[in-house]
MIROKOL-390003 format. One record per atom (N, C-alpha, C): x, y, z; residue in three letters. Coordinates in pm, whole numbers, padded with zeros to 5 digits, always signed. Layout:
XYZala
...
REM end
This chain:
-09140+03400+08885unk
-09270+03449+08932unk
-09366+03445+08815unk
-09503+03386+08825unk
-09572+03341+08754unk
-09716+03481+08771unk
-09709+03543+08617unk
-09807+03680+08618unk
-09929+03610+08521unk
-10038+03681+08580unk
-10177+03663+08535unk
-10250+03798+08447unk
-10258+03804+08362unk
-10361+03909+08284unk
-10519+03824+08315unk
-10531+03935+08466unk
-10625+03938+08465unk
-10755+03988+08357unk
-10698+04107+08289unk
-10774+04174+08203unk
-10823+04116+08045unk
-10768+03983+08048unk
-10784+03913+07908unk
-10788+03953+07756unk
-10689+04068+07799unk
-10664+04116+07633unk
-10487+04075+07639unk
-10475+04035+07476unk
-10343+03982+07476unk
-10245+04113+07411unk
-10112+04089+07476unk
-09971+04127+07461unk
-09983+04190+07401unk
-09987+04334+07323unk
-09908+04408+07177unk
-09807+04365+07171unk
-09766+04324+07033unk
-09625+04235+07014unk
-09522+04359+06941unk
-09431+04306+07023unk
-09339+04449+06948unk
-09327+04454+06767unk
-09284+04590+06783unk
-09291+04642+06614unk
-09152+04602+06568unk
-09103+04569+06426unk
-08981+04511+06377unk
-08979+04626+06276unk
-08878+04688+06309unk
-08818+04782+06177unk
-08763+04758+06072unk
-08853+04846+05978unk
-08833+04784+05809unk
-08678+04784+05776unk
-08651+04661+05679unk
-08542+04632+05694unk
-08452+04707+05504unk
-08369+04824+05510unk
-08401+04884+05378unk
-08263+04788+05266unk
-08348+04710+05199unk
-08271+04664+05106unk
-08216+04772+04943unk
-08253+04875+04956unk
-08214+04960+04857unk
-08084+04960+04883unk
-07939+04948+04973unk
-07807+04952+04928unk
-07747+04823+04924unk
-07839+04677+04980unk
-07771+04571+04936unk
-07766+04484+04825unk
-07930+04596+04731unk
-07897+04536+04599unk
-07752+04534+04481unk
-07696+04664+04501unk
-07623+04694+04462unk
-07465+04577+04500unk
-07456+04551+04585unk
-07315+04497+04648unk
-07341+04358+04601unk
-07482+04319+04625unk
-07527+04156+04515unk
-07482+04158+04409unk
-07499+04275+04315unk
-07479+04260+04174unk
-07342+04261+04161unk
-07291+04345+04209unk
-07178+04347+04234unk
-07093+04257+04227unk
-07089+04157+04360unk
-07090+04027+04378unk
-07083+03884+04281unk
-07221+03919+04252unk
-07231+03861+04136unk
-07159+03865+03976unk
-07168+04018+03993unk
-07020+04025+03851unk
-06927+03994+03884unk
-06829+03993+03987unk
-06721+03995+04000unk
-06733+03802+04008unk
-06820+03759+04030unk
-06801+03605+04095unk
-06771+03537+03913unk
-06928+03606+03821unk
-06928+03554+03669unk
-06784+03589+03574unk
-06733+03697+03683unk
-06590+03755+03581unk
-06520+03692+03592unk
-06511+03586+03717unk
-06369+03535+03778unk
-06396+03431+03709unk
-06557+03368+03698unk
-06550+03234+03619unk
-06543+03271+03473unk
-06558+03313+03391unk
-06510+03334+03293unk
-06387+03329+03264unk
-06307+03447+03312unk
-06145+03477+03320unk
-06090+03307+03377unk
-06159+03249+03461unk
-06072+03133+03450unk
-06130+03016+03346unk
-06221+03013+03294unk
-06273+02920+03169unk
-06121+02974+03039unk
-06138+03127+03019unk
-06068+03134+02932unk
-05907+03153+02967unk
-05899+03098+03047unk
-05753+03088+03108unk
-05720+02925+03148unk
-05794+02847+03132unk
-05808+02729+03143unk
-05794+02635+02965unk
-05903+02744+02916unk
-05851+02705+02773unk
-05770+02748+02714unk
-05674+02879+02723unk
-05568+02910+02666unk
-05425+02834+02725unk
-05443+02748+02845unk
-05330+02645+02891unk
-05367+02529+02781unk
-05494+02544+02821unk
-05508+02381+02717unk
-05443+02392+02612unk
-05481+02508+02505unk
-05403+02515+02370unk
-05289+02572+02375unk
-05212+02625+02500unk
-05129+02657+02497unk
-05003+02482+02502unk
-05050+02383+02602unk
-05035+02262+02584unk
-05035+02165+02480unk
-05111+02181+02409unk
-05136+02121+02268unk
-05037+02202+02175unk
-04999+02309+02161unk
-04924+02344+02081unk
-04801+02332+02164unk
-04752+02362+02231unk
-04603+02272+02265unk
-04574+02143+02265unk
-04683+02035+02258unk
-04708+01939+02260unk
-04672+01903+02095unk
-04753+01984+02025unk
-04721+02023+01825unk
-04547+02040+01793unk
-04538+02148+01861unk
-04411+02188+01819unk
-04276+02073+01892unk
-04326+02023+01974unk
-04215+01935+02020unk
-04227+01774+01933unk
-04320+01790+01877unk
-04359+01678+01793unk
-04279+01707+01694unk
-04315+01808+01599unk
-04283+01893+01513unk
-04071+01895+01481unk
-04044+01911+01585unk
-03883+01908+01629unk
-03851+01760+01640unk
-03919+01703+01720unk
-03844+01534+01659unk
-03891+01482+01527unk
-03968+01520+01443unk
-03966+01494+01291unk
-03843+01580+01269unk
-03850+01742+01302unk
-03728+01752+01203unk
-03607+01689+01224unk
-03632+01634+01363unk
-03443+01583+01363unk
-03482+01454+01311unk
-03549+01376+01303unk
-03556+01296+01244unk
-03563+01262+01060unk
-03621+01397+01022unk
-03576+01421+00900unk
-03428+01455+00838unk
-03370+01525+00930unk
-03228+01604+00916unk
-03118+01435+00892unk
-03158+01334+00971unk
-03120+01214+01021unk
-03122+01141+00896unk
-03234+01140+00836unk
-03308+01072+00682unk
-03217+01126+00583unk
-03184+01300+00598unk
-03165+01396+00490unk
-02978+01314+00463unk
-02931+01326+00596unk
-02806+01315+00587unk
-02772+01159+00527unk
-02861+01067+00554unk
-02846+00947+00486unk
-02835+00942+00317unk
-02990+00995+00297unk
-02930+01031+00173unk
-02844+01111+00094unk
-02819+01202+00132unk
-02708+01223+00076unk
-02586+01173+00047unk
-02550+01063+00208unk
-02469+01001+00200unk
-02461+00852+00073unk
-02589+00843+00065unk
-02635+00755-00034unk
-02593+00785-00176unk
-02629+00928-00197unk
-02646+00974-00313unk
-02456+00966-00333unk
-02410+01021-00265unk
-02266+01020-00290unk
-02205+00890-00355unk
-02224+00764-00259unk
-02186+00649-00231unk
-02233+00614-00404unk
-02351+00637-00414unk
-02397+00606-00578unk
-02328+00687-00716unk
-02317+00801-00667unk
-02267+00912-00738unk
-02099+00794-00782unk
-02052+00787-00664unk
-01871+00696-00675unk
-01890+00583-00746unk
-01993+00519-00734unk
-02030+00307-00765unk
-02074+00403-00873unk
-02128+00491-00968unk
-02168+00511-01104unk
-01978+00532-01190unk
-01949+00650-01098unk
-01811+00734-01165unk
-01731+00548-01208unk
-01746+00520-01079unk
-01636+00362-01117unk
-01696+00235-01193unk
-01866+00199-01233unk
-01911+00161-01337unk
-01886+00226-01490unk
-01901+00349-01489unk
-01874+00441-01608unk
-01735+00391-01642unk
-01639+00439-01575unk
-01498+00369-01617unk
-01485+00206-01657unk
-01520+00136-01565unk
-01523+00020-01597unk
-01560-00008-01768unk
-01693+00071-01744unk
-01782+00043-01898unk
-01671+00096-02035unk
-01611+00212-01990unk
-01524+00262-02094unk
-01397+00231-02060unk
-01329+00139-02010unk
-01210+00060-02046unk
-01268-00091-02091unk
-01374-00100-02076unk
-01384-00240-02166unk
-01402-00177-02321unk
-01508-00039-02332unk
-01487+00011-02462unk
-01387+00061-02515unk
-01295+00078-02427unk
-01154+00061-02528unk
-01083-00024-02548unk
-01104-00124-02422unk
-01025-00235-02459unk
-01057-00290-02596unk
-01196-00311-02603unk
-01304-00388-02732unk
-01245-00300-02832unk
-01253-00150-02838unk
-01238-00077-02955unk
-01091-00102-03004unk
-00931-00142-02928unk
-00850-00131-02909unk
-00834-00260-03000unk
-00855-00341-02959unk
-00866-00487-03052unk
-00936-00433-03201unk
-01036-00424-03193unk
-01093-00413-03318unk
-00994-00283-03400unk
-00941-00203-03341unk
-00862-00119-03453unk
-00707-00154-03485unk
-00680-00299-03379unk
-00543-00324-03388unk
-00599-00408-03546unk
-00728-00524-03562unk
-00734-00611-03634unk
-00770-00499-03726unk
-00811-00401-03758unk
-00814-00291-03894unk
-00682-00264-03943unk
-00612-00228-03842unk
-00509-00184-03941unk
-00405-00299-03972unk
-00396-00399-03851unk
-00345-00569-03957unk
-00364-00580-04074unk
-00498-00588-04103unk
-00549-00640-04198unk
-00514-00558-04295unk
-00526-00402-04296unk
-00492-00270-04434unk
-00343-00299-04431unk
-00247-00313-04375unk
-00138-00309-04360unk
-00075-00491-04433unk
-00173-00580-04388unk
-00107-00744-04477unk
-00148-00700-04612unk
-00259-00605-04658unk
-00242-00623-04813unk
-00216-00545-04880unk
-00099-00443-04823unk
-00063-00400-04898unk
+00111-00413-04893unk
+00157-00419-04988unk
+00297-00511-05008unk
+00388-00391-04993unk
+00503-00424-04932unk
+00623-00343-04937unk
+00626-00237-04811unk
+00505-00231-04690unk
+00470-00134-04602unk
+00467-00155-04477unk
+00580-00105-04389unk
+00512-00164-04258unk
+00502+00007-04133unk
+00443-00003-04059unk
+00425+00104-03932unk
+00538+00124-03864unk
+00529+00238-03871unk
+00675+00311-03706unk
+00607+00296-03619unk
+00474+00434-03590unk
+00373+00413-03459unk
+00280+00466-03514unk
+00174+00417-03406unk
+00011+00454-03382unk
-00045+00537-03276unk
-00056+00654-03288unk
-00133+00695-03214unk
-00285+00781-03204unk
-00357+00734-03082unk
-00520+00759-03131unk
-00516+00836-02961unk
-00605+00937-03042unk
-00647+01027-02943unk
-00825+01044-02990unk
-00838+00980-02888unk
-01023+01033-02897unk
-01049+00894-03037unk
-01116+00969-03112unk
-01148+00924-03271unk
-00999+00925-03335unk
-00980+00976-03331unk
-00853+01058-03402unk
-00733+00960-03425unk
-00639+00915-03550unk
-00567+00799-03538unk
-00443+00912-03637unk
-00287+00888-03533unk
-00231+00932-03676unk
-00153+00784-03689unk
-00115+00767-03787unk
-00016+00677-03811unk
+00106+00692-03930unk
+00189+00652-03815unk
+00357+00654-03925unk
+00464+00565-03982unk
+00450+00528-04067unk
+00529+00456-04138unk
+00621+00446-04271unk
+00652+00380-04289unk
+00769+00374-04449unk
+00692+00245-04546unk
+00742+00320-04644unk
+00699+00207-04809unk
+00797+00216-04902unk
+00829+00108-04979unk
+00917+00095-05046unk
+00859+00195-05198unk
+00774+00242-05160unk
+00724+00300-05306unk
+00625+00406-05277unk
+00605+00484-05337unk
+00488+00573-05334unk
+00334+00516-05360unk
+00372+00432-05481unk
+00218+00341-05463unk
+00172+00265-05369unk
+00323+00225-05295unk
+00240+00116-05188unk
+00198+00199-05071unk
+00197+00367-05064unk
+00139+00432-04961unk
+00009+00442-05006unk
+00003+00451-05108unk
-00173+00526-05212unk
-00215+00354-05168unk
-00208+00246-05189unk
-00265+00159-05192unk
-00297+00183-04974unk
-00210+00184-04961unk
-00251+00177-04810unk
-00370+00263-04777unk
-00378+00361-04823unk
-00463+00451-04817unk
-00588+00431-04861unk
-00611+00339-04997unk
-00704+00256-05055unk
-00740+00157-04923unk
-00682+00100-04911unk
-00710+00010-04823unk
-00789+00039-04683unk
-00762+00124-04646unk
-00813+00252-04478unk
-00942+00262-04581unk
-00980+00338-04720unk
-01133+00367-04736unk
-01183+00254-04800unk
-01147+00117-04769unk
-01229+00020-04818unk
-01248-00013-04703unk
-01185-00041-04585unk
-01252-00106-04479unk
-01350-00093-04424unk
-01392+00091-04461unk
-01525+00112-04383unk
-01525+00160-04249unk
-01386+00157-04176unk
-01405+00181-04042unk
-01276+00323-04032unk
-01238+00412-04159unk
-01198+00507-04124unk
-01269+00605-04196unk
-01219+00711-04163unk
-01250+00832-04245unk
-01172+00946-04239unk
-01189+01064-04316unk
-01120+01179-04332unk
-00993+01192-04355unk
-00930+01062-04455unk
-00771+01038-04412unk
-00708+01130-04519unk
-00631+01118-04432unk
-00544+01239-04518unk
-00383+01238-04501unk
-00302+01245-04584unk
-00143+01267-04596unk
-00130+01362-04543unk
-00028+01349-04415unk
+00013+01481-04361unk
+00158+01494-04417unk
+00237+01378-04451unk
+00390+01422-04467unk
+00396+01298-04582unk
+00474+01308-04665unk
+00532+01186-04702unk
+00705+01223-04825unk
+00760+01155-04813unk
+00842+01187-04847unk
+01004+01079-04816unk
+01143+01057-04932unk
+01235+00968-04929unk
+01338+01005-04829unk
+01310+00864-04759unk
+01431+00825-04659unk
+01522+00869-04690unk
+01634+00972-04677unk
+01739+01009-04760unk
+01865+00954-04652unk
+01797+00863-04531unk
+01887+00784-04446unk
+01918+00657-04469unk
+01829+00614-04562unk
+01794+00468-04644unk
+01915+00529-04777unk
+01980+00478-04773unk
+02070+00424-04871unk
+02102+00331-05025unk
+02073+00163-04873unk
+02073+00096-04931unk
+01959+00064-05012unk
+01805+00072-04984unk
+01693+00081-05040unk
+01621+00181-05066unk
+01540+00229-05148unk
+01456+00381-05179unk
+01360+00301-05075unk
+01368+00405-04992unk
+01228+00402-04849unk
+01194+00553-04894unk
+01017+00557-04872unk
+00937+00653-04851unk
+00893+00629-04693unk
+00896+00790-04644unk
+00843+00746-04510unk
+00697+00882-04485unk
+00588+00817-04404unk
+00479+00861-04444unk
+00392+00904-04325unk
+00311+01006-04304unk
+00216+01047-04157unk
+00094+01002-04247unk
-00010+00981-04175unk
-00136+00964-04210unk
-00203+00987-04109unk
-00307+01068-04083unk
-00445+01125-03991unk
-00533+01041-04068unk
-00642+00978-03990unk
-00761+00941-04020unk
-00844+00920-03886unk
-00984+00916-03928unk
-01069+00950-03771unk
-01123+00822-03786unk
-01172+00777-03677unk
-01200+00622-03729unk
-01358+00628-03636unk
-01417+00557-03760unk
-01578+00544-03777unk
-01647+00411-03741unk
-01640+00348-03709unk
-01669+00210-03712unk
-01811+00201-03763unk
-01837+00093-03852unk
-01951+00078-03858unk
-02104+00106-03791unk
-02154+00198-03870unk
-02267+00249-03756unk
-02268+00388-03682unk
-02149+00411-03676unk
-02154+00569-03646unk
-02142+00651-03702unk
-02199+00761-03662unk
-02212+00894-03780unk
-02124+00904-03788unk
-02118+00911-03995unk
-01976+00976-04036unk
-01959+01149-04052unk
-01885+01180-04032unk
-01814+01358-04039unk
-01882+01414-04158unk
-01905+01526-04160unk
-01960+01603-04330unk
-01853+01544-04415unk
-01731+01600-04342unk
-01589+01548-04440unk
-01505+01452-04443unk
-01632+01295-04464unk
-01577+01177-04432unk
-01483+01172-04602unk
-01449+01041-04568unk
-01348+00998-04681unk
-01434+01006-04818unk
-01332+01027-04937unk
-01387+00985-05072unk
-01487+00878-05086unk
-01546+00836-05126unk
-01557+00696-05195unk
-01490+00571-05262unk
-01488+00458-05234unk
-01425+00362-05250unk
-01409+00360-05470unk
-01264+00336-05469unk
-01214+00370-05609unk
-01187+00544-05656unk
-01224+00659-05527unk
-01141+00751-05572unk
-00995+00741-05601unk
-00966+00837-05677unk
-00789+00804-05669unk
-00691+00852-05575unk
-00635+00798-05547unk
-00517+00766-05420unk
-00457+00954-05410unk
-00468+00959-05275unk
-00409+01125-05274unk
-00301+01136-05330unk
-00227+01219-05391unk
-00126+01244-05456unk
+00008+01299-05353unk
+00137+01219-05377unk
+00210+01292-05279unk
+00233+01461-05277unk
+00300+01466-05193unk
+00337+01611-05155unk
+00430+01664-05249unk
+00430+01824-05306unk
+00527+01872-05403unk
+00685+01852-05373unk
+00720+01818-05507unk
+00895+01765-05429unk
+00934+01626-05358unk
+00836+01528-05388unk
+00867+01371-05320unk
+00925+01355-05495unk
+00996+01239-05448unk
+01088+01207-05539unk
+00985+01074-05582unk
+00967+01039-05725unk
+00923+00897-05748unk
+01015+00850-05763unk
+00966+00693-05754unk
+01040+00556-05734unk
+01124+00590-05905unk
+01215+00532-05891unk
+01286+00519-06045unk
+01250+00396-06093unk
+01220+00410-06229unk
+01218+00292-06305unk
+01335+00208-06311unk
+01314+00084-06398unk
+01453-00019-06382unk
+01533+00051-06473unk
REM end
């Protein structure tokens, strides 16, 4: 049904009740903190995975160096050993050729003290370290003093000294003297002892009290 205002004044339009925003400011802000808290709390929860990632990422790095060092460590050592043995068995090597060498050269020393001096020959030799004793017989007491001459002319002993000497009283048929001698042996070039030998032309040590001399004819 179609109505006419006759009276040509228009409608009063209805009234709209004020709308009170005084308690929804509050629940905005609200809102709003809780929205900036959550993004925050997850920024810094986002970056504490990150570095929490990167450092397990470190430390697992970190662990295959060390086993890979531990791997290195054990090599060398094994190295060091292996070198430590190839030195111990060069070292030897080096000092049985230096004795072999020294062994020769003190066999041709005492050849040689022993061809010039007449009437004398060796029982045994033995050398410990430096250290040489040697034992033998002489038909005479001089031909021990000459032997003895002979050891401080060569140059390659020292400190010699009579430990025993004295007559074969098992020798019979010939007057035998039988004789110890200590001497340290120097070879050319190495330091000699405070209490190396006399000098060449001291006089011949004197036997021991109670050796019998050779008899005249």
């Amino acid at each position: 049904m179609i109505r006419i205002n006759l009276l040509g004044q228009a409608k009063p339009k209805a009234s709209r009740r004020p709308v009170d925003t005084g308690a929804a400011l509050p629940a905005l802000f609200i809102g709003a903190g809780v929205l900036f808290g959550a993004l925050i709390l997850g920024y810094v929860y986002y970056n504490w995975q990150h570095q929490l990632s990167e450092e397990n990422a470190k430390i697992k790095q970190l662990q295959t160096q060390k086993t890979d060092l531990e791997q290195v460590k054990l090599q060398v050592e094994a190295f060091e050993k292996q070198k430590g043995v190839l030195q111990q068995r060069v070292g030897t090597i080096e000092q049985l050729q230096r004795d072999r060498t020294g062994a020769q050269e003190l066999l041709d020393q005492i050849a040689s003290t022993v061809s010039r001096t007449e009437n004398l020959w060796l029982t045994s030799m033995v050398k410990k370290d430096n250290n040489l004793t040697v034992v033998g017989a002489s038909a005479s007491v001089n031909g021990v003093a000459n032997f003895i001459t002979a050891l401080k002319r060569s140059g390659y002993f020292s400190n010699i000294e009579i430990k025993e000497s004295k007559q074969d009283e098992k020798a019979t048929a010939v007057q035998t003297f039988t004789f110890e001698i200590s001497a340290q042996i120097t070879p050319p070039g190495a330091p000699a002892s405070a209490t190396s030998a006399k000098p060449v032309g001291a006089p011949a040590a004197a036997p021991q009290p109670g050796t019998p001399r050779p008899k005249v004819g």
